[in-house]
C-alpha positions as CSV (number, residue, x, y, z in Angstrom):
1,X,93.8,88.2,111.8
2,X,94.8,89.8,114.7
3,X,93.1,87.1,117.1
4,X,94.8,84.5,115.0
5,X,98.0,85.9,115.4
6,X,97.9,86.1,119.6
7,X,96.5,82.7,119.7
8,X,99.5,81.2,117.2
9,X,101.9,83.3,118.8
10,X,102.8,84.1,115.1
11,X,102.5,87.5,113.0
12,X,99.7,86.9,110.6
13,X,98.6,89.6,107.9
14,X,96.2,90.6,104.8
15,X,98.2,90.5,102.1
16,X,99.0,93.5,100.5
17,X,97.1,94.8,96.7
18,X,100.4,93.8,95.6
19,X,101.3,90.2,97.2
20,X,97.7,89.4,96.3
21,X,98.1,90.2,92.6
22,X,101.6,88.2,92.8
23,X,100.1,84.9,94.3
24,X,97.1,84.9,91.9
25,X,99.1,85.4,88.6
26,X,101.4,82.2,89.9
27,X,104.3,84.2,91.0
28,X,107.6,83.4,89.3
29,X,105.8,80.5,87.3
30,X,103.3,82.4,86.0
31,X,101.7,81.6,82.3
32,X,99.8,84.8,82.3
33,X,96.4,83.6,82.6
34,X,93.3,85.6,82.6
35,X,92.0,84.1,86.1
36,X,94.4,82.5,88.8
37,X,95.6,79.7,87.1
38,X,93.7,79.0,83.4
39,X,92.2,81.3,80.9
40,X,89.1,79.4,80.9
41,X,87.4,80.6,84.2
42,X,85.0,77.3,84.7
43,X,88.5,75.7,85.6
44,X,89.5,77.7,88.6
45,X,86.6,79.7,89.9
46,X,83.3,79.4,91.2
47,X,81.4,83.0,89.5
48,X,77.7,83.9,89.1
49,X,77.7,81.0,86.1
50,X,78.4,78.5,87.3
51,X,77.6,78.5,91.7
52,X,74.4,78.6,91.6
53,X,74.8,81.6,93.7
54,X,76.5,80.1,96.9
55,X,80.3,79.9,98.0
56,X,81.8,76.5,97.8
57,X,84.3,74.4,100.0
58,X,87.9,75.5,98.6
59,X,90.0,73.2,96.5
60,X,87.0,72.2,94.4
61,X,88.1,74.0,91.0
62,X,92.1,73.8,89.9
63,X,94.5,75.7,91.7
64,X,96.9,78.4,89.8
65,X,100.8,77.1,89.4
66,X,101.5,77.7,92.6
67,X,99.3,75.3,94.0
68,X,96.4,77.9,95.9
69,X,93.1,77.3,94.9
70,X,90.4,79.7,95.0
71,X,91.9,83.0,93.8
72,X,89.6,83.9,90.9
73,X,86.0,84.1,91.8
74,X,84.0,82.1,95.3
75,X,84.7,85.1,97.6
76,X,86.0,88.4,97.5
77,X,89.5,88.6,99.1
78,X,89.9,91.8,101.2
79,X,93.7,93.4,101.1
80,X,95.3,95.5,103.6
81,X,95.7,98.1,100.7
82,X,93.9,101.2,100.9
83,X,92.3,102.6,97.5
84,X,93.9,104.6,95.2
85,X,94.3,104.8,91.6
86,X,98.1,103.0,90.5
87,X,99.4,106.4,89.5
88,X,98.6,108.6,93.0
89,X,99.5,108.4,96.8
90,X,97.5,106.8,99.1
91,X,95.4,108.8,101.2
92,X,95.7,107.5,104.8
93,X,92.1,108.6,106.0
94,X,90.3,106.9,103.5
95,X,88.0,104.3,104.6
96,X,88.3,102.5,100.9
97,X,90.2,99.6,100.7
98,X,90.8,96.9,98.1
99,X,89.5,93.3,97.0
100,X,90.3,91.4,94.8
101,X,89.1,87.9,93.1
102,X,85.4,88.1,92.3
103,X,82.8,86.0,93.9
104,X,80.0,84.1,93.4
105,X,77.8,86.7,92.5
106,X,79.9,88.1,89.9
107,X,80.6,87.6,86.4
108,X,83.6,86.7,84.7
109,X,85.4,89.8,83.9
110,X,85.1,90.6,87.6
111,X,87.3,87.8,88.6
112,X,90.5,88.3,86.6
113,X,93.4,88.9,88.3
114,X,93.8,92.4,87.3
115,X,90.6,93.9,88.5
116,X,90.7,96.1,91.7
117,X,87.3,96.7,93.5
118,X,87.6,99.1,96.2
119,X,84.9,99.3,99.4
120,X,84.4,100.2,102.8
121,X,86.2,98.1,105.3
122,X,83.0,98.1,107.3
123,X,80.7,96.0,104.2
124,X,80.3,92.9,105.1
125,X,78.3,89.9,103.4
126,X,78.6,86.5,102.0
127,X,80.7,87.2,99.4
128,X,83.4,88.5,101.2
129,X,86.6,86.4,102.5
130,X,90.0,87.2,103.2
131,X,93.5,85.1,103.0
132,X,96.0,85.6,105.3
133,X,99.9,86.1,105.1
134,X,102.3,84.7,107.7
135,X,104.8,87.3,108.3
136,X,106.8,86.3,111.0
137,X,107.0,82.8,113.6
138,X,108.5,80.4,110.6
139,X,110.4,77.7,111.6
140,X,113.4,78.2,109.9
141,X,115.4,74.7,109.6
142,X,118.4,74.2,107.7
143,X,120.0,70.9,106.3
144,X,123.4,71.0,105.8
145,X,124.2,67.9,103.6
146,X,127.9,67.1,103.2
């Protein structure tokens, strides 16, 4: 992410726990579905079902009602949050952070949008991806119609 950003000249980020959640439940034109964008998870997500135990190219399932694809189940998407239970502070030594979305290798009631999973930043393996947020560098144009 870091790399990205020097190369764009842009400030790119994890999402946080929070702006993850937000984005996967369809933000303000959310219909409250169990995965990212249907309550029937062969619709949007690629889980241990259905994969035949591989990722697959993104935009192959439905996306949610924003329009992102991929947000239930394929990888796990690491946050910039650090673990911690909804009702404590956030310890910052921990080495625990949080992903969210299920994978592959997972079944389905590990990729809802409301389950947390919290790990090591240092695991890495196949089912493991992360989406990025730009935080800074938009263009910002304004049309002024008359």
């Amino acid at each position: 992410v870091n790399r990205l950003s020097e190369l764009t000249n842009k400030k790119f980020d994890l999402p946080t726990e929070e702006e993850w959640e937000y984005a996967a439940r369809g933000g303000q034109k959310s219909h409250h579905y169990r995965y990212a964008g249907s309550n029937r998870i062969d619709d949007v997500a690629w889980y241990r079902h259905n994969s035949s135990l591989r990722t697959h190219p993104v935009g192959e399932k439905q996306p949610n009602e924003l329009g992102i694809y991929d947000m239930s189940g394929n990888v796990w998407e690491w946050t910039k949050s650090k673990a911690h239970q909804y009702n404590t502070d956030i310890s910052p030594e921990d080495k625990m952070y949080i992903r969210r979305g299920g994978s592959v290798f997972h079944v389905s009631k590990n990729c809802r949008v409301s389950f947390r999973y919290e790990t090591e930043r240092s695991k890495h393996n196949m089912g493991s991806g992360l989406r990025v947020v730009l935080r800074e560098g938009i263009d910002k144009k304004i049309k002024v119609h008359s």
